[in-house]
C-alpha positions in Angstrom: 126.3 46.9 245.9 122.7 47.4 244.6 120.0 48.2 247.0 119.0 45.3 249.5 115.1 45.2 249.9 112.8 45.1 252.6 109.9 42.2 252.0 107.0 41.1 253.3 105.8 37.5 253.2 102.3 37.0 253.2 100.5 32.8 253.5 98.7 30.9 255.7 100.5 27.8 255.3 103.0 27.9 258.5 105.6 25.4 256.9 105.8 27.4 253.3 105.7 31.4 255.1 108.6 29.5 257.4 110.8 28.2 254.6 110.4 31.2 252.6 110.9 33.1 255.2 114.4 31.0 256.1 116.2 31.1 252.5 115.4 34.8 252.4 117.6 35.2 255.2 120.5 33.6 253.7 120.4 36.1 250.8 122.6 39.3 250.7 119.7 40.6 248.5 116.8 41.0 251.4 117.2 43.5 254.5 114.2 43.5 256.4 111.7 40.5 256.0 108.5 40.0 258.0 106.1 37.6 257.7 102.1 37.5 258.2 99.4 35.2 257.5 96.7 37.4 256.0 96.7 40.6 254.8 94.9 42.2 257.9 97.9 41.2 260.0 100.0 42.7 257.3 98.6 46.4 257.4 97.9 46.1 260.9 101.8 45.7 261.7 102.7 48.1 258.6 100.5 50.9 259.7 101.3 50.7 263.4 105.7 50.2 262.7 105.3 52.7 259.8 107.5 49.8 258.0 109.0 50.5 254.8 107.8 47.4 252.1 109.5 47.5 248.3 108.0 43.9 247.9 105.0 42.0 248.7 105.2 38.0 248.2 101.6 36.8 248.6 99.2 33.7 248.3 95.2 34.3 246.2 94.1 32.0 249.0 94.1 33.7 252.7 91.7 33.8 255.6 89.8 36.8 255.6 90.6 39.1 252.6 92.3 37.4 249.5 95.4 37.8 247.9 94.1 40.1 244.9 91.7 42.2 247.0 94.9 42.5 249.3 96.9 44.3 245.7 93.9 46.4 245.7 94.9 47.7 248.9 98.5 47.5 248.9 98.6 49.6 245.2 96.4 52.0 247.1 98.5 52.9 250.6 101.8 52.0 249.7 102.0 53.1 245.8 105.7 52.1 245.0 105.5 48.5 246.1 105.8 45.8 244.3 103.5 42.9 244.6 104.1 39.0 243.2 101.6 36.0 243.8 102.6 33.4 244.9 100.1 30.6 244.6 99.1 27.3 243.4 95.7 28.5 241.4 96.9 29.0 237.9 93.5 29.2 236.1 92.8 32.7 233.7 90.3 33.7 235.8 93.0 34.6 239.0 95.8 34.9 236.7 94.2 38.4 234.8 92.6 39.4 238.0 96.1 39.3 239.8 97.4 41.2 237.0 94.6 44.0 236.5 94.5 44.5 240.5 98.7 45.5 240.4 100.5 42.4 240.4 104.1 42.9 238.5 104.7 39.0 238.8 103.3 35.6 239.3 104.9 32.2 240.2 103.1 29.1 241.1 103.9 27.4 244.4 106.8 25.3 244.0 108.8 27.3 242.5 112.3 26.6 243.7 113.8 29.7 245.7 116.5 30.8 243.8 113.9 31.1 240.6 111.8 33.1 243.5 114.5 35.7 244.3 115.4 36.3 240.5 112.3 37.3 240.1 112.2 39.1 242.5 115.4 41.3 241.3 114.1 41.3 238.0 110.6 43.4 239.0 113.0 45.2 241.3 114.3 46.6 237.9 111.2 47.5 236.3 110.4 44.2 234.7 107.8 41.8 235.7 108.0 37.5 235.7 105.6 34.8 235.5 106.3 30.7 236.0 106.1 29.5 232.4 103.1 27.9 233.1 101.3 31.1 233.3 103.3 33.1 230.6 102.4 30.3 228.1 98.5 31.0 229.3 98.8 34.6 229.0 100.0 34.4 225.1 97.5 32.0 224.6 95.0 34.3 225.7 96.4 37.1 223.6 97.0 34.3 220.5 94.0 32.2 220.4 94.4 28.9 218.3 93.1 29.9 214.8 89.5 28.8 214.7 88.1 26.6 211.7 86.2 28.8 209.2 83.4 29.1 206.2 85.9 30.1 203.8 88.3 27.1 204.4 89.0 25.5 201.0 87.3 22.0 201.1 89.6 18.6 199.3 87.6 19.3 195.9 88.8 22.9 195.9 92.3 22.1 196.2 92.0 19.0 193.7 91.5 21.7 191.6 94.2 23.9 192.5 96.4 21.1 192.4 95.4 20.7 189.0 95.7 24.5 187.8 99.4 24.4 189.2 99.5 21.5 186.8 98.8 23.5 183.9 95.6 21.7 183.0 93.0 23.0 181.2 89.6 23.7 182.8 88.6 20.6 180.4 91.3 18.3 181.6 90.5 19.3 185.2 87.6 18.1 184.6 88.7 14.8 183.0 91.2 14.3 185.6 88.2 14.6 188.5 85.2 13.4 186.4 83.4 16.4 186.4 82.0 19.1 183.7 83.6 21.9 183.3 80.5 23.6 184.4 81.0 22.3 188.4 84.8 23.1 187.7 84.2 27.0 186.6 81.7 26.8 189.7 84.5 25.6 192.2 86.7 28.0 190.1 84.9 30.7 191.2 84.3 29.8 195.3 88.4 29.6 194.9 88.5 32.6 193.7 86.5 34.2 196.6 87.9 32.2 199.4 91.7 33.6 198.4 90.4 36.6 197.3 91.9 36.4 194.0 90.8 37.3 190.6 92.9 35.3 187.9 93.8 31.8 187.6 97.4 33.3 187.7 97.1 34.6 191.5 95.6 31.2 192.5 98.7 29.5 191.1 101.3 31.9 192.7 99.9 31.6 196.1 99.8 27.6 196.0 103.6 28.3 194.5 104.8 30.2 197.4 102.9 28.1 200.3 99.8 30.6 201.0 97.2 27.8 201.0 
C-alpha cells in the first residue's frame, strides 16, 4: 500500500475548506488533514504541533499573506513539501508567479475532487498537474502564435510562383499578369530573398513540397 499523506488545506471560503476537507476524509489516500484559513494560522499550528505536511492545497487569495507569498515561505521551512494552488484567478500573471515561487501544480476552483486527488498522487510521484485551462496558457506562453512579418510573400509574389511551377517563361509570366518582364525579374528577385533561395529551381521545389 503506497504511503498515505498528511495534508494541509488552506482557504478562506468556509463552505469550499469544509467540502474539501470532507471528501479528503473518505479517501484511503490522505492520513492526517488539517485545515486553516490563511497561511498565518497554518504555520502558527505547524510550528507549535511540529506537524509533518507532504502537501499544501492553497487558494492566491487569503486574508493577510497570499497564497504565492505563502509558497515562498512554505519552500523555505518545510523544503520537501509539496504545494498546489487551488484557485479561481487563472490569468499569466499568478499562474508564473505560482510556479516560480515552488508551486508543483495548479487547478482552478471547481475542479471536481477526484481530478483534485489525482493530482495530487501524481506530484506525490515527482510530477506536477495543471487544469487544462492553465496548461494550454502555459504552452501558449512558451509557443506564441506566429506573428505577421516583412518578409511575408504578398498575392503578386505568389502569382508569380504559381506561374514558375507552371513552367512559364519570365515573358509569359508577364503576359499572363500584364506586366514587363522588368517588374517580373524585380518580384523575381524579392522571392528570392524572402525564401532565401537562389535559383528559380529552389523556388519551385519549395512550392512543390508545401514550404510556402
Amino acid at each position: 500500500m503506497e504511503k498515505r499523506i498528511n495534508i494541509s488545506i488552506i482557504e478562506d471560503d468556509y463552505v469550499i475548506r469544509n467540502g474539501i476537507e470532507v471528501y479528503f476524509q473518505t479517501q484511503e489516500l490522505f492520513n492526517e488533514i488539517y485545515s486553516f484559513e490563511s497561511v498565518e494560522s497554518f504555520f502558527e499550528t505547524v510550528e507549535k504541533e511540529k506537524l509533518i505536511v507532504d502537501v499544501v492545497l492553497t487558494d492566491i487569495g487569503l486574508p493577510g499573506m497570499s497564497g504565492i507569498e505563502g509558497i515562498k515561505l512554505i519552500k523555505e521551512k518545510l523544503k520537501i513539501t509539496d504545494i498546489i494552488m487551488l484557485t479561481v484567478f487563472k490569468d499569466e500573471n499568478r499562474i508564473f508567479k505560482s510556479i516560480c515561487a515552488g508551486a508543483t501544480g495548479y487547478l482552478l476552483k471547481g475542479t471536481p475532487f477526484p481530478e483534485i486527488t489525482e493530482a495530487i498522487k501524481i506530484i506525490r510521484l515527482g510530477g506536477s498537474y495543471m487544469s487544462p485551462a492553465i496548461a494550454r496558457k502555459v504552452i501558449e506562453y512558451f509557443n506564441p502564435p506566429k506573428q505577421k512579418n516583412e518578409s511575408e510573400l504578398s498575392s503578386r509574389e505568389r502569382q508569380i510562383i504559381q506561374a514558375l511551377v507552371d513552367g512559364l517563361s519570365y515573358k509569359m509570366i508577364g503576359d499572363r499578369l500584364s506586366i514587363s518582364i522588368d517588374t517580373v525579374r524585380f518580384h523575381i528577385k524579392n522571392i528570392y530573398l524572402k525564401l532565401q533561395v537562389n535559383s528559380k529551381t529552389e523556388v519551385i521545389s519549395k512550392s512543390l513540397k508545401g514550404e510556402i
